[in-house]
N, C-alpha and C positions, 0 to 999 in steps of 0.2 A: 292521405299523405300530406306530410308538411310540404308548406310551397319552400320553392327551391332558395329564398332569400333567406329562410330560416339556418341554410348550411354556414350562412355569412357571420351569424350571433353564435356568441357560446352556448353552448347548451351538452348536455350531457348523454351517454350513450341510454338505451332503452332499462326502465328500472328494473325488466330483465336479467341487466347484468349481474345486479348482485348474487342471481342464483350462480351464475358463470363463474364470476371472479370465487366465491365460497366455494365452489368445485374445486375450481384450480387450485386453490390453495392446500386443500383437504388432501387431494392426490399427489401434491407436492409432499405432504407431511407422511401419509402411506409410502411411499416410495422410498423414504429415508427409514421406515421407522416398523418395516415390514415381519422384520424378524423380530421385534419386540411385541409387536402387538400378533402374533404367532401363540406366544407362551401363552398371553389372554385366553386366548381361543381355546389350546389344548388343556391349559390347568387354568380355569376363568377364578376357581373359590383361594387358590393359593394369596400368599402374602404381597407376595411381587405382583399379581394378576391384578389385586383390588388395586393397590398403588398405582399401576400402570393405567388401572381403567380410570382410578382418578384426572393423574394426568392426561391421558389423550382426552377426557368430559374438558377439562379447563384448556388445554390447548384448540378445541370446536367452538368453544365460546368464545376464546380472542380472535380466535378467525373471523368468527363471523361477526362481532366487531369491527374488525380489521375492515373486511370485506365492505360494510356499509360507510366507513368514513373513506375509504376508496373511491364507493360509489360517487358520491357525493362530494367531493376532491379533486374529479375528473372532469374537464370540458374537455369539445374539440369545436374547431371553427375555420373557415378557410378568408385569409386575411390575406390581398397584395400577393395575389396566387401562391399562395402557400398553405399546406396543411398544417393548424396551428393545432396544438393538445396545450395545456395545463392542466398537472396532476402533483401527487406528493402527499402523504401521508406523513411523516416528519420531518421531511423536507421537500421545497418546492421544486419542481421539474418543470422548466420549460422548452418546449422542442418545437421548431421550426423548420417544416420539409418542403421546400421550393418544388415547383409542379416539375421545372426541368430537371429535378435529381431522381423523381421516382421514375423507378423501371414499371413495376405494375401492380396494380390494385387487384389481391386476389381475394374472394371469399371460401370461407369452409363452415358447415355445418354437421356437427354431430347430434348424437341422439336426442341429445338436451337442447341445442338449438334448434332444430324443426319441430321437437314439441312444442319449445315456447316464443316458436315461429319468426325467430332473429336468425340473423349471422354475424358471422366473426369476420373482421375488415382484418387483410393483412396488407400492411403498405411497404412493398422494397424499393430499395436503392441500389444502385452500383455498387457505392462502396462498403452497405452495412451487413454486419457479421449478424445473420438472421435478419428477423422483419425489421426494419425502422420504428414504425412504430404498430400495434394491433389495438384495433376495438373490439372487445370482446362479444360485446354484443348489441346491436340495431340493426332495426328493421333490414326487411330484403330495399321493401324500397327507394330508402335514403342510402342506404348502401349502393343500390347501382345509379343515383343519383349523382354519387359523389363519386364515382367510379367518370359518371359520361362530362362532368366537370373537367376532369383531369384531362382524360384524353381528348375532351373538345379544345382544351388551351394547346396542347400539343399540335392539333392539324390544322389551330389557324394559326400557330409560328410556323408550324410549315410551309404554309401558303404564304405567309410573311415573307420568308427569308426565298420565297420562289420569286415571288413579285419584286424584293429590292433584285433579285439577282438580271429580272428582267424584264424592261418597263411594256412588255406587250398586256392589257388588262388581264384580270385572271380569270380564268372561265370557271363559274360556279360550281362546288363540293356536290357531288351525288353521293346519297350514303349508300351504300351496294347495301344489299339484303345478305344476309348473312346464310354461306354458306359450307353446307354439312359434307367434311372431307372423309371422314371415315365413321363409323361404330362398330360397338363390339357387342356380338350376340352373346347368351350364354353359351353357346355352342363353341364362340372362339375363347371364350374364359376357360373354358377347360379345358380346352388344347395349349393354352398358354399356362395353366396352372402344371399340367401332365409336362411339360416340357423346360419349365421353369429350375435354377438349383436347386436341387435337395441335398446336396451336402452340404450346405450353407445352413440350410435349418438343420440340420441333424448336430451340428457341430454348438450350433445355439444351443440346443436341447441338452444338450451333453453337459455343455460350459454352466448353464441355470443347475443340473443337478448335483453340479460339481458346488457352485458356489452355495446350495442351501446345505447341503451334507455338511460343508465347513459351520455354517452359522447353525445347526442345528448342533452341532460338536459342542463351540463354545457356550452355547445359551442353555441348553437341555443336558451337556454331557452326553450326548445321544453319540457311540462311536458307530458311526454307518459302515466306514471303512473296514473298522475290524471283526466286525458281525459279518461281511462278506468276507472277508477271505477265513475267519473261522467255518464257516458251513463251509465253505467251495471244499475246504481243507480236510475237512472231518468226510465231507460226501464229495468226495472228488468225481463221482458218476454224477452223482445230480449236479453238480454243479457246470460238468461239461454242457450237459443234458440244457439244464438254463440257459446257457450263454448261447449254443445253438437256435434257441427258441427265439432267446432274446433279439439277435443280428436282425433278423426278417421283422419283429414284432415293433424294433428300435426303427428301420426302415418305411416301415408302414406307416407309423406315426409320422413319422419327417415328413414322407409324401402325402400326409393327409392334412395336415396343419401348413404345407407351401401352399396347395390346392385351395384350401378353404381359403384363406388369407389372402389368395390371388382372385377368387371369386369376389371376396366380401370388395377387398381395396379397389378395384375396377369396372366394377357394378355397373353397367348401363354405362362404360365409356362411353363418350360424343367429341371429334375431331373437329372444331369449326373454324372456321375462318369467316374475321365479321373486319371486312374493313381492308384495314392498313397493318391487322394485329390477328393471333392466333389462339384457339382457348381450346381448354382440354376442362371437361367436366368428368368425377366419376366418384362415387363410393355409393355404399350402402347405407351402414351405419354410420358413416362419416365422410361427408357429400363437400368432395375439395374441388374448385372451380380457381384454377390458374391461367394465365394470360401473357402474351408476350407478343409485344412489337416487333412488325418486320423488319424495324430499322434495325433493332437493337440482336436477332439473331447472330452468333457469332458462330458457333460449330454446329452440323449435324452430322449424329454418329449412327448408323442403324449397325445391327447386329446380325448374326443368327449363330446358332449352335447345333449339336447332331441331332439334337431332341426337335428342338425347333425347324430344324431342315425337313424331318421328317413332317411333318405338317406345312409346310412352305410357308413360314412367317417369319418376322424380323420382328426384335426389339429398336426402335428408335428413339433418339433423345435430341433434342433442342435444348441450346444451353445458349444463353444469354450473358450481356455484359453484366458480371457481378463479382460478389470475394469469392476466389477461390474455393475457401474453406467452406462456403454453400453452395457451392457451384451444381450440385445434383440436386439439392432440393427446392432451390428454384430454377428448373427445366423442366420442360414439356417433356414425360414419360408415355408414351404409346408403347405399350409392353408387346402388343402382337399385331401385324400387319403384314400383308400379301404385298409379292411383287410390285402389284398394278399400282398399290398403297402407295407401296414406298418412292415410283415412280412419278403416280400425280402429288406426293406431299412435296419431292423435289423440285419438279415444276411448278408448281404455286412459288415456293417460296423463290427458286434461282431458276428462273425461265431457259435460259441460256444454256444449263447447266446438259441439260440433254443431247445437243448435237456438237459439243463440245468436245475436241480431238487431244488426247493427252499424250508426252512423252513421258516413259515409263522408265523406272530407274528401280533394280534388285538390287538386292543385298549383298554386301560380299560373301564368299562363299565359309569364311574364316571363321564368321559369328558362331556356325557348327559346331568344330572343333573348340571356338570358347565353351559352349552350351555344353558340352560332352564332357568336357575336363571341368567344370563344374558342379552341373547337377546330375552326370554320369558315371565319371571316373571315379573323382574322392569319396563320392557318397558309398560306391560300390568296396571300395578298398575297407573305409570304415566297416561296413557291415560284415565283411569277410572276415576281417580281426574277431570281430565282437564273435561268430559264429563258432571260427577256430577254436576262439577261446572258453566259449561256452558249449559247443560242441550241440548247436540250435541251430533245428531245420530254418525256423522261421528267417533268423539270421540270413542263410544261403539265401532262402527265397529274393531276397531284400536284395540281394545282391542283381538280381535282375533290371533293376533300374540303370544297370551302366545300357543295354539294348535299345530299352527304354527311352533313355536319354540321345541315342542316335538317331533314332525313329521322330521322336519328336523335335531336333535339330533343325533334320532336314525338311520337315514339314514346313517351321516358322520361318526359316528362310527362302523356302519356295512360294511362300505367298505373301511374304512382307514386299512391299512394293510403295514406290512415290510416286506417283503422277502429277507433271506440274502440265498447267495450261496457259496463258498468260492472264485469267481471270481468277481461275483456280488452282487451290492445292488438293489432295485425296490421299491417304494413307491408306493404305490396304494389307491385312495381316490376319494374325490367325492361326491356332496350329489344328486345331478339329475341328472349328466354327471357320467362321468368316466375318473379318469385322473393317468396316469402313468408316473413313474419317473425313468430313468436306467444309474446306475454309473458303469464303471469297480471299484474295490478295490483299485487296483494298483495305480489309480490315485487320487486318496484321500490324501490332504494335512494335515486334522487336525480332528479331532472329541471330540465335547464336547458332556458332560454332566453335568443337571443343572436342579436342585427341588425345587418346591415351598413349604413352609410349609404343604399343602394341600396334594401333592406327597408324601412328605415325610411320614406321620402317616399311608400312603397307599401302602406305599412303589414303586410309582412309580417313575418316573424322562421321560423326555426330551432330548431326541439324538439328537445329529446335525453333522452333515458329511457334511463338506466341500471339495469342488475341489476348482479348478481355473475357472472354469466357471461356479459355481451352487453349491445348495446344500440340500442336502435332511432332512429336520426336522419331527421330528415324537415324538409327544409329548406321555405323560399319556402311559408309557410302563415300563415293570416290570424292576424294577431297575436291579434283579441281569441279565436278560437277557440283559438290555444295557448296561452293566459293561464285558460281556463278549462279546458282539459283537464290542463295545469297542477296548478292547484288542487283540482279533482277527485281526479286522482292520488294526490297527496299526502293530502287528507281520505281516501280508503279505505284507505291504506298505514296513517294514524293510529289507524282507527277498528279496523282488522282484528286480531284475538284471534290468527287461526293464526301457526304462526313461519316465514318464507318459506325455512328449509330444514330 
């Protein structure tokens, strides 16, 4: 390995990259160009096909062009604690990321980078939409070099700003040995796969076959649609016959494609805690290794669901200060953990957090009746019309969602709940799962309040408690109760010394 004063000079990612960067590129141009280069494949000797195979041959060659004056275009170096890059291919890029803006230095490797034994540096910030900046490809071990770089500047500002704060000398950094919070066996991968949404993927699968039938329409003339309902039409037996086959065969897939998917993404999870900071490593084919400070924690949410209950695990997530708009993908995902889990991950991170005595604050009883005259009454009215009118079982069926919508009312309001402490907040909700919300105070940037005419005559109102990473909304609650947990709020965010990252 390069000595570590080499990070200080420019120099360039591993020449590696350029296999990387020509990927990327390549899959950027497949992705756009999917259904043209389609027609290739099925009619290769046609007119269009040669043309086309022309162009994608001349479009691979500018790439990989492209891809070597990239290479070669690209430095990075760490100048006056900052992560410098220069790059630009027709024009020049310069970027400048101060060690105090980065959140955290994560790597990923896929298939192609553990064959050619790099990784991919991703560098975030607070405020950036995506990574700040990504190396695509060096070494592992300049990569956790510059990874222990960054975070060594941070804990001796820490110990800095401990020391101006208090002239007692400082008693010397023990680096704790790093330790192992949780894993996941394959055992628990497929309890978390078998328990995982499958109408989420079924509905993808549905939406992918809807959109190639369109682009097969316009590129081939292929009419998919109307080949099916001519047979269904002509063989209205068979076609029954199909479609009953189909529901279970459709479901099977969904369920087997969440399953695999949750296997492959979470491969040998490992839950650590090294330090001052948290990391979660996991994949198969694509081995992501993300990180997050304990300062900088701002929500944690754990989950469960009926599927999940039945296996006693919880989905958890850790979200950190960053943009909204990535707010999930840069967070700590632990898709399945046990009770004891979720108890010791709490206590690691908010000690406190265990023998801590909360007052508990439901929902008004009203939210119901909105929920019911919403997604119960007009839906059902609607549907009755349509049934009348059409004189369709399926119709009436439909119409059962007004019950539906009672049942499931009364449930979201029996378990929606605020618990404030004077350290903490907790949302707790849910209408078949159960799901929980945990903020410290201290780190609370803002809190509104906000009533609808409706609230009002009721005297309820709408809390919203914002952090940096998340935020906890808890509607239809007694106004003067959110006017003073409100204020509460706010006085301990005033009065608190610590810095909430």
């Amino acid at each position: 390995m390069d000595s570590s004063s080499n990070l200080y000079q420019p120099q360039r990612q591993s020449p590696k990259a350029v296999i990387l960067i020509l990927l990327k590129y390549i899959r950027i141009i497949v992705r756009q160009m999917w259904p043209i280069l389609l027609i290739v494949l099925i009619n290769p000797t046609s007119g269009k096909g040669i043309i086309i195979t022309i162009i994608a041959l001349g479009i691979a060659f500018i790439s990989l062009i492209y891809s070597l004056v990239a290479y070669t275009r690209y430095y990075f170096f760490i100048q006056n604690n900052e992560l410098c890059v220069r790059s630009g291919v027709f024009r020049k890029i310069v970027l400048n990321v101060p060690f105090d803006r980065i959140q955290s230095v994560d790597f990923k490797r896929n298939l192609v980078h553990q064959f050619l034994n790099v990784v991919s540096v991703q560098v975030d910030t607070a405020g950036s939409k995506g990574s700040e900046l990504e190396l695509d490809a060096i070494e592992l071990e300049r990569a956790e070099e510059l990874r222990e770089i960054v975070l060594a500047y941070k804990r001796e500002k820490h110990v800095s700003n401990i020391d101006n704060a208090d002239p007692i000398p400082p008693i010397p950094v023990v680096q704790e040995a790093p330790e192992l919070i949780l894993s996941l066996s394959p055992k628990d991968l497929i309890k978390i796969g078998i328990s995982e949404n499958h109408l989420r993927t079924a509905a993808i699968i549905f939406a992918f076959f809807l959109g190639l039938a369109d682009d097969l329409d316009q590129l081939l003339g292929w009419d998919i649609y109307g080949q099916l309902e001519n047979t269904t039409t002509a063989m209205s037996i068979f076609g029954l016959v199909a479609t009953l086959l189909a529901i279970p065969l459709f479901i099977g897939i969904s369920f087997s494609i969440t399953l695999i998917r949750t296997v492959l993404k979470y491969y040998g999870l490992k839950f650590w805690r090294e330090g001052k900071s948290f990391k979660v490593v996991s994949g198969l084919f694509t081995r992501n290794e993300k990180s997050i400070q304990k300062s900088k924690i701002q929500v944690i949410r754990w989950v469960t669901s009926p599927l999940k209950r039945i296996f006693g695990i919880y989905q958890m997530n850790i979200y950190q200060a960053t943009n909204v708009d990535q707010n999930q993908d840069k967070s700590l995902v632990i898709p399945g953990c046990y009770q004891q889990q979720v108890d010791h991950t709490l206590d690691t991170i908010v000690p406190d957090f265990k023998d801590a005595v909360f007052t508990s604050h439901q929902m008004h009883p009203s939210i119901v009746r909105l929920m019911v005259f919403l997604f119960g009454f007009i839906p059902a009215v609607l549907f009755g019309l349509m049934a009348w009118y059409n004189e369709g079982m399926m119709q009436w069926l439909l119409t059962l969602v007004f019950p539906l919508a009672i049942w499931m009312g009364y449930l979201y309001q029996r378990k929606r709940r605020l618990k404030i402490h004077p350290d903490f907040l907790v949302s707790e909700g849910g209408i078949f799962g159960n799901s929980y919300k945990l903020i410290e105070i201290y780190k609370v940037q803002s809190v509104h309040i906000e009533s609808s005419p409706m609230q009002r005559r009721r005297g309820l109102t709408s809390l919203h408690v914002f952090t940096a990473g998340g935020d906890i909304s808890f509607p239809y609650l007694n106004a003067t109760i959110a006017r003073q947990a409100r204020d509460y709020i706010m006085y301990r965010v005033e009065m608190e010394e610590k810095s909430w990252m």
